[in-house]
C-alpha positions in Angstrom: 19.5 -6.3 0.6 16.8 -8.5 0.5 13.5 -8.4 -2.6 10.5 -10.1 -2.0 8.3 -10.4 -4.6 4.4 -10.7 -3.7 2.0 -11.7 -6.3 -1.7 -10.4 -6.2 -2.6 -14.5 -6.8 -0.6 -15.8 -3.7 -2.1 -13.2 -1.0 -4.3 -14.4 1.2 -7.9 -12.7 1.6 -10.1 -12.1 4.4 -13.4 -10.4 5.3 -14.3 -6.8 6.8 -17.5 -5.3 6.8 -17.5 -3.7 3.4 -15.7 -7.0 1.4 -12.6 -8.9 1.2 -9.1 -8.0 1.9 -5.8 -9.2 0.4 -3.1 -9.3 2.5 0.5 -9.1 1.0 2.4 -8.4 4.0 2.7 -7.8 7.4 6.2 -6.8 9.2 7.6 -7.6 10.7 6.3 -11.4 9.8 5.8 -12.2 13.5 3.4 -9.5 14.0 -0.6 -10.4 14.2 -3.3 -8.3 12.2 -5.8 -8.9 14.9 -3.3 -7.7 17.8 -2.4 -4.6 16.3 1.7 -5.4 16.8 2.6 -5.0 13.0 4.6 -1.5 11.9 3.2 -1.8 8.5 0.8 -3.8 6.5 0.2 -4.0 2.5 -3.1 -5.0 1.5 -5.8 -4.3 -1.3 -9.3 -4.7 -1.1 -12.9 -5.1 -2.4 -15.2 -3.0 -1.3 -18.5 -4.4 -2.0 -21.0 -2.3 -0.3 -21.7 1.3 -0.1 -22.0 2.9 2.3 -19.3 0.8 4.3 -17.5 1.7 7.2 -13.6 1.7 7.6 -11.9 -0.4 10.0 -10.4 1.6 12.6 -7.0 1.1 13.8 -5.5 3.4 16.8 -1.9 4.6 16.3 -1.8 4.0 12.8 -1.4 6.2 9.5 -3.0 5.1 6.5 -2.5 5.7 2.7 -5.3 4.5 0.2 -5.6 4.2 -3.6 -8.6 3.1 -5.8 -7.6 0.7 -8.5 -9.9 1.0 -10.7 -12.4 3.6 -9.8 -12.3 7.3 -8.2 -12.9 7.0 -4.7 -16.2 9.6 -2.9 -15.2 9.1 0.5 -15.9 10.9 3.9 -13.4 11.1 6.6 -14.4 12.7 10.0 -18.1 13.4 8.0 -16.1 15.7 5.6 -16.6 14.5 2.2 -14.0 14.0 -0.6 -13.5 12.4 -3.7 -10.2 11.3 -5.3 -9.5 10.4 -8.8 -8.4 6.7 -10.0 -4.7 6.3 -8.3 -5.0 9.3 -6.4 -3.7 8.8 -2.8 -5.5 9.9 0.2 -3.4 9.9 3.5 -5.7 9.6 6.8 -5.2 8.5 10.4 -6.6 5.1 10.6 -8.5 5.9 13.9 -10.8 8.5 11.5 -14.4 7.9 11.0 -14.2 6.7 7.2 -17.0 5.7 4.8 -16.7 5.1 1.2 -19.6 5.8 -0.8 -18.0 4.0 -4.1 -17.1 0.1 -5.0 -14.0 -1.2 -6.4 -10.2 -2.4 -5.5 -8.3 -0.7 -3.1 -4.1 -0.1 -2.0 -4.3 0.0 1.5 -0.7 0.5 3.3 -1.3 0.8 7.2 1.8 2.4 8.8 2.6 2.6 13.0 2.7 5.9 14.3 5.9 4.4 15.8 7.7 5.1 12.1 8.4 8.6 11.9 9.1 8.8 8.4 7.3 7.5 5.6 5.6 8.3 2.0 4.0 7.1 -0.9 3.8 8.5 -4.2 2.9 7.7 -7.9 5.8 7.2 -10.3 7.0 5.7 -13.9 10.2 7.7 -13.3 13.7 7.0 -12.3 14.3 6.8 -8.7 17.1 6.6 -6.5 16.5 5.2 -2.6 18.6 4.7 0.3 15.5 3.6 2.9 15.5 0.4 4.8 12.3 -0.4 3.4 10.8 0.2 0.2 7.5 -0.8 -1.2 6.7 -0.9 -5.0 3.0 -1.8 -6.0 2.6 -2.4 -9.9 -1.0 -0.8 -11.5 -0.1 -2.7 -14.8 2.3 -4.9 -16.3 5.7 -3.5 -15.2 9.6 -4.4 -15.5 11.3 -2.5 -12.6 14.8 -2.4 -12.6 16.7 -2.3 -9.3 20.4 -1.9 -10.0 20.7 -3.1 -13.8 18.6 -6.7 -12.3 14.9 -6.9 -14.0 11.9 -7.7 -12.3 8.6 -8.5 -14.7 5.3 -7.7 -12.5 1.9 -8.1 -13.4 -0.7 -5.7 -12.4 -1.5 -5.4 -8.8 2.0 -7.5 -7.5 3.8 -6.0 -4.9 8.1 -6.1 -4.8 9.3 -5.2 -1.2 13.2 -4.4 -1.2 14.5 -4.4 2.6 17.6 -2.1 2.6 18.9 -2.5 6.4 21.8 -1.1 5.3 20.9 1.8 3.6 22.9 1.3 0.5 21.9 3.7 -2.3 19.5 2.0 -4.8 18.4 3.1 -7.9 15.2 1.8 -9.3 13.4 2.2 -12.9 10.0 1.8 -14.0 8.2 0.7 -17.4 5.5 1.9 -16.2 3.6 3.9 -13.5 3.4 2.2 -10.0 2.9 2.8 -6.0 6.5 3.7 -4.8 6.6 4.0 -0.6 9.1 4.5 2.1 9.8 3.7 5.5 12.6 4.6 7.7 13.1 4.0 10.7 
């Protein structure tokens, strides 16, 4: 089992159309934004303007989560709106404008993966995925068996479980908590 720990200060940021993006990770690491290659990506961004236009990605799934806002949104010219941390699942080749500013969780997943999710949590939980993703929205501890890991708000901790062993996590406090398998 490998942990990765990936502070909001170290990811690097980039522009789109409606702000900046922070990338935390792309996997696998050889994979190339631009080329489309990567079976998931963790980013968060700013979005600056409104209206502004989603990037659209062919063959991939998308979860989103406003940070510190709700989020009016209009997918496919059907309009929604979504409360602070609410997620919103969408395929990333939808027509998407967001008629709100503020900081976004973006997770990006292939259409190749057949199984994933993301949910809200402060609870207990017990995994046994290869991959695991857990984004802190405030200052958390997160145990992974009995070892502590102190996060500040917005790091990400990425636990790659090729193995599948059976891993239980705990949470001072609410965060992100995703799942691939594959």
């Amino acid at each position: 089992m490998n942990i990765h720990l990936l502070p909001k200060k170290s990811s690097k940021a980039s522009a789109w159309s409606g702000g900046l993006t922070y990338e935390y990770m792309i996997y696998p690491k050889t994979a190339n934004y631009a080329d489309k290659d990567f079976l998931f990506r963790i980013s968060s961004a700013t979005i600056e303007q409104t209206p502004s236009v989603f990037t659209k990605f062919k063959g991939y799934h998308r979860y989103l989560a406003m940070l510190d806002n709700r989020l009016d949104i209009e997918i496919n010219k059907e309009k929604r709106t979504y409360e602070k941390y609410e997620i919103t699942e969408f395929n990333s080749d939808d027509e998407v404008t967001s008629y709100t500013k503020g900081i976004d969780f973006n997770w990006m997943v292939s259409e190749k993966i057949n199984h994933h999710k993301l949910i809200i949590t402060n609870n207990e939980q017990h995994y046994n995925a290869p991959i695991i993703i857990l984004f802190c929205l405030q200052t958390t501890v997160i145990k992974i068996n009995d070892k502590s890991y102190h996060l500040s708000p917005y790091d990400l901790l990425v636990i790659e479980n090729q193995k599948k062993e059976n891993i239980m996590v705990d949470f001072s406090n609410e965060c992100l908590a995703g799942i691939l398998d594959f």
